[in-house]
N, C-alpha and C positions, 0 to 999 in steps of 0.2 A: 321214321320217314327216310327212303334212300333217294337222295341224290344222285346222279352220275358226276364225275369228275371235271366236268366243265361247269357243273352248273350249283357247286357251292353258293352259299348264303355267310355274306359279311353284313350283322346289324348292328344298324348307328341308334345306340340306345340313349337318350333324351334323361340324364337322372342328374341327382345331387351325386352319389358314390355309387363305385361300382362294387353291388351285390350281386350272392348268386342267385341266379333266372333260371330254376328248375323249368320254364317253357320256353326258353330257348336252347337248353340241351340239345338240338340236334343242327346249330348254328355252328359253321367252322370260324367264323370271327366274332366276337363283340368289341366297337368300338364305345366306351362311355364320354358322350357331350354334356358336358357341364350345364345343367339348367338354364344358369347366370348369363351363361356364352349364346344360349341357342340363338338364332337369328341366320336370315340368308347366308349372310357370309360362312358362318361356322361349320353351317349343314356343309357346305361346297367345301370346305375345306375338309371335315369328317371324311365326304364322298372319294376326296383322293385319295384317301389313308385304303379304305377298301382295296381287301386283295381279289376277292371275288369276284367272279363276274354277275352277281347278281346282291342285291341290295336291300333291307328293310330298314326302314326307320321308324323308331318307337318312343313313347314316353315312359318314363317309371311308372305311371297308373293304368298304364294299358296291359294288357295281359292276350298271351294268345292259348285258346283252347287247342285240344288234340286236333278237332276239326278241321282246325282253322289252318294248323299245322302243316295237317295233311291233304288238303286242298292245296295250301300254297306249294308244297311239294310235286302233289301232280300236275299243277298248272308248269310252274317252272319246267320239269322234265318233259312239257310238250310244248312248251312254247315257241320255239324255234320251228314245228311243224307247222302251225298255225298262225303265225306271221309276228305274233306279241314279243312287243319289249317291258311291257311293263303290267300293273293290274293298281286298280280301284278296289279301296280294300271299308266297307262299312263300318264307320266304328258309333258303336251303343255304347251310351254312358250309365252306371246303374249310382241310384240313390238310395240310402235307406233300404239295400240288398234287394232294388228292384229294378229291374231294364224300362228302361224308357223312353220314347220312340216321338216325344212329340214339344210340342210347347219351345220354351229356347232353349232345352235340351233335348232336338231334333237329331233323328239320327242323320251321320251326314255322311259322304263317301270323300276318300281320298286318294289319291295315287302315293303309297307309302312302299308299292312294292317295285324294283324295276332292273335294269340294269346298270351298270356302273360308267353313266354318261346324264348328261347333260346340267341342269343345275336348277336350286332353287335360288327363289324371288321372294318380293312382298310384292300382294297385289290387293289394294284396298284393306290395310292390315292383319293379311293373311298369306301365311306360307303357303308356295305353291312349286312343285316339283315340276319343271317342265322338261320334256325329251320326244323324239322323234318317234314314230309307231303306233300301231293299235296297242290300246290296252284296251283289258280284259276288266270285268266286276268281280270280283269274288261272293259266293254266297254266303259265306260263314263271317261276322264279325269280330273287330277287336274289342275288347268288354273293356269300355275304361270307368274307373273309380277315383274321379278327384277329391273324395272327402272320403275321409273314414266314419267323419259323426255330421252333426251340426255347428256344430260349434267352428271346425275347421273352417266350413260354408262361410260363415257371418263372420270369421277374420279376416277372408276373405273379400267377400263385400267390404269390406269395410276400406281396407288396403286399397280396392279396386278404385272406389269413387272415391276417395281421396285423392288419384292420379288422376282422375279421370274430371274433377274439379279444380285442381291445379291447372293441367292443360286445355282446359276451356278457358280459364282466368287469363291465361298468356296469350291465348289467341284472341281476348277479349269480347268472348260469347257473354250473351242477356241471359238472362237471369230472372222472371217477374213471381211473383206471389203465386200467380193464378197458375202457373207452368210448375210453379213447385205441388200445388195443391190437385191439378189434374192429369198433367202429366205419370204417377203411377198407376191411377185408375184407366188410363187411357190406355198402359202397356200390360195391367192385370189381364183388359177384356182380350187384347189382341193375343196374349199369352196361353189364356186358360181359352177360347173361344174361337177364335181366325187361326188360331194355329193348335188347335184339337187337344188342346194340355187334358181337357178331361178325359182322354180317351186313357189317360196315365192314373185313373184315380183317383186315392188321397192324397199319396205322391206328386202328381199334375200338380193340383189345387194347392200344395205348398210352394213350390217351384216356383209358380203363379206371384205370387203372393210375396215370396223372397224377389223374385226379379223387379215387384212392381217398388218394396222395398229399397231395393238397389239403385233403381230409380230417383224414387226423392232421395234418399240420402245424395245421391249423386248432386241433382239440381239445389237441395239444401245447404249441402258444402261452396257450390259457386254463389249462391244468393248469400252469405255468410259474408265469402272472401269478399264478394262485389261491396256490399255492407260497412266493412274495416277499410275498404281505401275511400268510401265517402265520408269515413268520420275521421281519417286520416288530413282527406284536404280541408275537413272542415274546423282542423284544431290550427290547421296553416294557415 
């Protein structure tokens, strides 16, 4: 991919350590953010370290194909013609070495690509790149792989509503039987069904099935905790 001299690419790569990125080879900076650290603040901090005038931010599970490469390439070296400061870049997550496009692993788009201005936020617990200008879509996506097996998945889960049961407990969210016992089924249908998970296969159908998982476990951990502080008051 060539560049012209104004319009190098510094990326803010999202890892534990910094490894070599045989798809980034044609990047004149890599900056590595610490997993631990990511959050608004760090990203903006990252953003100033960039020498470039132009910007990508990525995760260690994300990977960029030649495509994608080379899209971003020619977009970049016309950008300035066509008014963009930035671009929406698709990212596909794959399971079990397969893409898939639906369920609550929906492909979704982000503004990951841009120039070296403005800043990210949280907005409803989600990171958000904001800056002036049209951006652009990209056609080509970023392929990301957060699990290499199953097993990674369900340590995962597991890690996940255990926070996600603590911080209910502290904000002092209900908890009932009947929420423990419907509430998965309620987010299998909307999973695998309202949100097209079988259009993903067998694949879909697990996803399905882990998410509704994740579910109770989640409500089963607050209905626990709720559980230990009524048998706490009740030895006082």
């Amino acid at each position: 991919m060539s560049l012209g001299q104004n319009n190098q690419v510094s990326t803010i790569l999202i890892a534990k350590d910094k490894m070599p990125r045989q798809d980034l080879s044609w990047c004149d900076q890599t900056i590595v953010l610490d997993t631990a650290e990511d959050g608004a603040e760090s990203r903006n901090r990252a953003l100033k370290q960039a020498k470039n005038r132009w910007v990508l931010f990525l995760k260690e599970d994300e990977s960029v194909s030649q495509e994608l490469a080379r899209e971003m390439g020619g977009f970049i070296n016309l950008a300035d013609q066509g008014g963009y400061t930035g671009a929406q870049i698709l990212i596909k997550k794959v399971f079990l070495k397969q893409a898939l496009g639906h369920g609550s692993w929906f492909t979704k788009k982000e503004i990951r690509l841009g120039r070296r201005v403005g800043e990210w936020s949280e907005e409803n617990g989600f990171l958000v790149w904001t800056f002036p200008g049209q951006k652009a879509i990209l056609a080509n996506p970023l392929v990301q792989q957060p699990y290499e097996n199953l097993a990674q998945l369900l340590a995962n889960i597991n890690w996940q509503t255990t926070k996600e049961a603590q911080k209910a407990y502290q904000n002092q969210k209900k908890c009932s039987v009947l929420g423990v016992a419907f509430l998965p089924l309620i987010t299998f249908k909307e999973n695998f069904f309202l949100k097209l998970g079988f259009l993903d296969g067998p694949a879909g159908f697990i996803l399905a099935v882990l998410e509704a998982f994740r579910v109770f476990l989640a409500s089963s951990k607050l209905w626990l905790l709720r559980q230990q502080k009524k048998i706490v008051k009740a030895d006082n």
